[in-house]
MARMAR-913238 format. One record per residue (C-alpha): residue in three letters; x, y, z. Coordinates in steps of 0.001 Angstrom, whole numbers, plus 500000, padded with zeros to 6 digits. Layout:
residues N
ALAXYZ;...
end
This chain:
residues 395
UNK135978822502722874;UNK133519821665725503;UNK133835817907726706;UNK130008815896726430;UNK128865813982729197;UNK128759810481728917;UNK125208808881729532;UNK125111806941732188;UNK125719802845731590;UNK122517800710732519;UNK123292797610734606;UNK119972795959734388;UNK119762792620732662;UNK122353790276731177;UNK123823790527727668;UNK122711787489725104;UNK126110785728725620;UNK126007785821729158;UNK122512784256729450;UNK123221781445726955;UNK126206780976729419;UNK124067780614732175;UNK121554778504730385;UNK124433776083729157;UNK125573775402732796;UNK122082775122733954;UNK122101772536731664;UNK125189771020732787;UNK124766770746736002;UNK120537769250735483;UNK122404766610733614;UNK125106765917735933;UNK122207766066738985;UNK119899763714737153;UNK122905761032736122;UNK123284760975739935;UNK119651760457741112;UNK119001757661738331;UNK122343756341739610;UNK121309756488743081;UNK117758755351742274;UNK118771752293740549;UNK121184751219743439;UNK118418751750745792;UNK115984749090743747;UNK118596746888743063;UNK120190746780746800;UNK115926746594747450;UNK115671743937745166;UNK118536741941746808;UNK117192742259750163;UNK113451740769749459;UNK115601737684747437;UNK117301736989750519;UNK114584737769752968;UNK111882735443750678;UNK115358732693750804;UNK115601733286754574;UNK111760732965755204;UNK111267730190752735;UNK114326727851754686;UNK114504728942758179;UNK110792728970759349;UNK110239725606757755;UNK113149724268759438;UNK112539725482762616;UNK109289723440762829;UNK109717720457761051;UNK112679719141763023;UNK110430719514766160;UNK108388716650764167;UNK107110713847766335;UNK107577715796769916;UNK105281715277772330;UNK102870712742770276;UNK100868710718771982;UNK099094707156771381;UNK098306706395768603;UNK098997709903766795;UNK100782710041763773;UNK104067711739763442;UNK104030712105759900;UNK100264712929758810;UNK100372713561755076;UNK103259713673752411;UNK102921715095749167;UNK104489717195746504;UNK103556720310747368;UNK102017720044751365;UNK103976718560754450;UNK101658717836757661;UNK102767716735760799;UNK102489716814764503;UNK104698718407767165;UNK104021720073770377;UNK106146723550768807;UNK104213726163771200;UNK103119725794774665;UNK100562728190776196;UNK100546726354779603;UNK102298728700782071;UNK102864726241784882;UNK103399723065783664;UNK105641723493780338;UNK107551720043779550;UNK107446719458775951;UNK106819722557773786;UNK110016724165772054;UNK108800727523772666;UNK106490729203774806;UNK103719731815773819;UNK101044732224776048;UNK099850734439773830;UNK098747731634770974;UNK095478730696770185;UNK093995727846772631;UNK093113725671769510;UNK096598726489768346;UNK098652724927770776;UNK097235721523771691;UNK096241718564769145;UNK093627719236766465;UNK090104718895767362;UNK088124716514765194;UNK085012718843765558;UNK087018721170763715;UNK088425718625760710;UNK089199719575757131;UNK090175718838753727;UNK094201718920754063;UNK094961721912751347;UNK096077720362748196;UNK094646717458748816;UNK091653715317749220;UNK092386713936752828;UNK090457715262755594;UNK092347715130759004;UNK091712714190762012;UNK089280711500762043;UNK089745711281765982;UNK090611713889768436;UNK094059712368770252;UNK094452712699774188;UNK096005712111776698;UNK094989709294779305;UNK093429711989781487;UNK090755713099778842;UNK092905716409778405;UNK093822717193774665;UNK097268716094773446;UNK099969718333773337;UNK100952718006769673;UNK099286720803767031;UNK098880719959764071;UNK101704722149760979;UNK101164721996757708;UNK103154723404755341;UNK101789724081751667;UNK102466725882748550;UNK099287727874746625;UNK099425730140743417;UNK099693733640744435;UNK096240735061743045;UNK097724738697743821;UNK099564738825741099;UNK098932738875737065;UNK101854735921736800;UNK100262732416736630;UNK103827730641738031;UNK104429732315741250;UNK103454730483744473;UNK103319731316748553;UNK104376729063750786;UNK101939728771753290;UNK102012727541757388;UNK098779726272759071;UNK098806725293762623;UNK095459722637763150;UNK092485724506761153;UNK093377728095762017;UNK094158731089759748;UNK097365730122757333;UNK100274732361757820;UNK102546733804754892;UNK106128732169755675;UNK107694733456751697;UNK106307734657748175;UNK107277735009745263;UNK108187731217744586;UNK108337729362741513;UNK108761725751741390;UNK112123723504741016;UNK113474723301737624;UNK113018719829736275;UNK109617719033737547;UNK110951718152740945;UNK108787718656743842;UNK109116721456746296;UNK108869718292749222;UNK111057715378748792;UNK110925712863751673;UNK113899710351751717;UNK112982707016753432;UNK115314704058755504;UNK115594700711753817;UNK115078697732755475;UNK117903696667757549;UNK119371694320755146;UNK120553697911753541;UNK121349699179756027;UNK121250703275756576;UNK120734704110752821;UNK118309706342752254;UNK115901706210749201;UNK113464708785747344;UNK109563708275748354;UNK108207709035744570;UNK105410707910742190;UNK102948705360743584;UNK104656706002747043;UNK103235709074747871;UNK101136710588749516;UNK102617709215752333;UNK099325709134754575;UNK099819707456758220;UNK097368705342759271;UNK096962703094761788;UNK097269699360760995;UNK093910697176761228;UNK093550693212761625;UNK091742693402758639;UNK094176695572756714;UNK096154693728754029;UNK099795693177753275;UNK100006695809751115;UNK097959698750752380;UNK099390697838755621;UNK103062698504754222;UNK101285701791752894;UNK099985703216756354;UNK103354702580758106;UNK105636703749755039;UNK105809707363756239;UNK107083705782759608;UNK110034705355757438;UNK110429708814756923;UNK114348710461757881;UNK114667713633756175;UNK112559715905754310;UNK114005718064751644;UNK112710721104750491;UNK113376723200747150;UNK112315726672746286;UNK113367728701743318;UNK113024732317745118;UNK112445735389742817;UNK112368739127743875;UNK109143739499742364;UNK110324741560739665;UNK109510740580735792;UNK111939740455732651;UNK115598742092733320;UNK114588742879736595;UNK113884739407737558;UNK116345737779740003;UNK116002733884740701;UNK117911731609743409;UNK117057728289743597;UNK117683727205747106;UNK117134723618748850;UNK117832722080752239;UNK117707718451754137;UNK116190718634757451;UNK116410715489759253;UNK113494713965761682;UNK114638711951764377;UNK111773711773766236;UNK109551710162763349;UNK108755706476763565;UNK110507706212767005;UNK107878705827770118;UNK108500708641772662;UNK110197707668775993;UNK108535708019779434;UNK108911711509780627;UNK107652713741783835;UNK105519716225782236;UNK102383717759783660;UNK100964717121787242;UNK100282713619787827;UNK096504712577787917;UNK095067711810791760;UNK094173708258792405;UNK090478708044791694;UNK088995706749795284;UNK090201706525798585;UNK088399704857801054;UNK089113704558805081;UNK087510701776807140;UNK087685702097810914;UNK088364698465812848;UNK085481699328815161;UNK087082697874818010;UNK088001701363819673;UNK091653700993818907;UNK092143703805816928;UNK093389701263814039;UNK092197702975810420;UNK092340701006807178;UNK093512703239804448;UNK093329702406800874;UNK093062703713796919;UNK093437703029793844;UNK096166703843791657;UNK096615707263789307;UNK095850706718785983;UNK099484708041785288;UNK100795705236786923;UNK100162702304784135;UNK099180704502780888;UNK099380708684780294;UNK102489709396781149;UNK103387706231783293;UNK105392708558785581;UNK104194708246788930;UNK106972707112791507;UNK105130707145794751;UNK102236708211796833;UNK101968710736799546;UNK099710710165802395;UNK098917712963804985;UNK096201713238807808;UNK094867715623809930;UNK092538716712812573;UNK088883717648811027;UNK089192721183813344;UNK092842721907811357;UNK092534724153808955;UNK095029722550806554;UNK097660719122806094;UNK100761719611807317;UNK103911716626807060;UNK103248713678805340;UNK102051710927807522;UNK103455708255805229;UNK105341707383801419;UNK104332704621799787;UNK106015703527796176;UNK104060702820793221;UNK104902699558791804;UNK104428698503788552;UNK100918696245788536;UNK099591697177791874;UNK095895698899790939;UNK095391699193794568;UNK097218700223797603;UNK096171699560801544;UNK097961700657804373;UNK097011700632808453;UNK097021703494809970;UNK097678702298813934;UNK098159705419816524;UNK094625707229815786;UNK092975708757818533;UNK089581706533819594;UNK086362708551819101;UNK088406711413817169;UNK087362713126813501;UNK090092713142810778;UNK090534714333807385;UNK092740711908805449;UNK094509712973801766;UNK096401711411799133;UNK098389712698796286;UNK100725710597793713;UNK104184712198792768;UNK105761711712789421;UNK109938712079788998;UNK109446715549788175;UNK108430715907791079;UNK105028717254790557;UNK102268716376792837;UNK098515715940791910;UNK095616716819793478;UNK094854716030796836;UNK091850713418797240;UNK090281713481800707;UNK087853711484802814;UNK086673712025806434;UNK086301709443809148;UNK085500709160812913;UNK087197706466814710;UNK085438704324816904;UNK085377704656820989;UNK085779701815823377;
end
């Protein structure tokens, strides 16, 4: 019997069962993939969501730290250390940034970099409304005895609704340096629990108390500083010194991650920052370059001698400013030199004297000469030299 051939078998395509296989461990594994990715994806917000708490907790605490204790440094006169204290806005003066590359003395940092109008006390021409308020600051522009602005900006710090977003309870916390643009320190606040206020300024007793410390609230604030008038009475006068009295400020934020319902994370957060330098007037110190006397005048005896009168009038550093000038630096020179070389003589300032003379004995009869004088402050910085040009007198 003749054996049939067996058709050949056809090997393309699955069978049913082995494509409902495949399809089940598809399946499977899209499951098991997208378990992992939501996993993953939900870490990621939540480790996100953790990091913009603590960087709105860090941002909300540290940068208002770091400039409030500088409050009070470098004031001068009769500029207030503490300008206005309310709920919601802090406003003070401090010489924080200096932009002055030669003569830095005061300043806790350096930035050459800021704004002119940012790093030197608040112009007047340039007053506003304090945010928050209805206070406009300054009403005088503060300097120094030399006509030169103050060192001490103008901070304030200050809380505003944040119109970015559709809640109506989140706030920024805001930093202003004198009347320039406000910069974004945190967001995403909401206020204390309890109806506290975000600034809390704790004030010394009288000394009877001792150091115990009490809340400034109610009909205390704002504390506003202003200064003290012969016609001002008992009781405003206790007002415009009160925030004198000022030794801490204490600030609370309740911090969110910006998120809404189950997403929402909240820290509430305060800290006590003290101010040492409020209330206390600053000590003497050698800061920029002394101011030159403001005349110097050189009278020849006219008897051929060679004998030269010198005299000039004290620095204006000397009795107000900065009251550091320690002595006076005298040189001369022939009017053909091109420049002084030693001193010729020291004299010390002393306290009172508006005017200094001193003779001048081994001149040269019928010879031209350049005369300078400088003051020196304990730095020692030396200001300006003032010259004046004489011819003595022949036999």
């Amino acid at each position: 019997m003749p054996i049939q051939p067996q058709s050949p078998r056809s090997d393309a395509g699955f069978t049913m069962v082995e494509l409902l296989i495949a399809m089940v461990m598809l399946a499977a594994l899209s499951a098991a993939t997208f378990s992992v990715f939501g996993s993953q994806s939900k870490s990621f917000r939540t480790n996100t969501s953790r990091f913009d708490l603590s960087q709105n907790m860090r941002s909300a605490i540290e940068l208002t730290e770091r400039t409030t204790r500088t409050m009070g440094a470098g004031v001068v006169g009769q500029q207030p250390t503490l300008v206005y204290g309310g709920n919601d806005i802090l406003a003070f003066n401090a010489d924080y940034i200096e932009r002055d590359t030669v003569n830095l003395r005061w300043a806790a940092y350096w930035n050459p970099d800021a704004p002119a109008a940012e790093a030197a006390a608040w112009d007047a021409a340039t007053a506003t409304t304090l945010p928050n308020t209805s206070y406009t600051y300054p009403a005088t522009t503060f300097r120094l005895s030399s006509g030169s602005l103050s060192p001490a900006e103008t901070y304030l710090l200050y809380l505003e609704q944040d119109a970015a977003t559709t809640r109506s309870d989140d706030f920024i916390l805001f930093q202003r340096v004198n009347a320039g643009t406000p910069e974004m320190l945190a967001r995403n606040l909401l206020a204390p629990t309890g109806g506290r206020p975000w600034f809390q300024y704790l004030l010394q007793r009288t000394l009877v108390t001792g150091d115990t410390l009490i809340n400034a609230a109610g009909g205390l604030l704002p504390l506003i500083r202003r200064p003290a008038a012969s016609a001002t009475n008992a009781a405003d006068s206790a007002n415009f010194v009160r925030p004198d009295s000022v030794r801490a400020v204490r600030f609370r934020f309740r911090v969110t991650n910006g998120q809404t319902g189950a997403e929402q994370s909240i820290r509430e957060v305060e800290t006590l920052i003290e101010v040492p330098n409020n209330g206390i007037p600053m000590p003497t110190v050698c800061g920029r370059s002394p101011l030159p006397p403001a005349t110097l005048g050189l009278i020849d005896s006219g008897l051929g001698d060679g004998r030269v009168t010198v005299s000039w009038t004290a620095s204006p550093d000397q009795t107000i400013g900065e009251v550091d000038v320690r002595q006076y630096i005298l040189w001369r020179r022939l009017a053909s030199a091109p420049a002084f070389e030693q001193p010729l003589l020291v004299v010390r300032a002393e306290a009172g004297t508006p005017t200094y003379t001193s003779a001048i004995l081994d001149n040269l009869p019928g010879t031209a000469y350049v005369f300078g004088i400088a003051a020196q402050d304990c730095t020692p910085n030396l200001s300006t030299t003032l010259t004046s040009n004489i011819t003595t007198s022949t036999p």
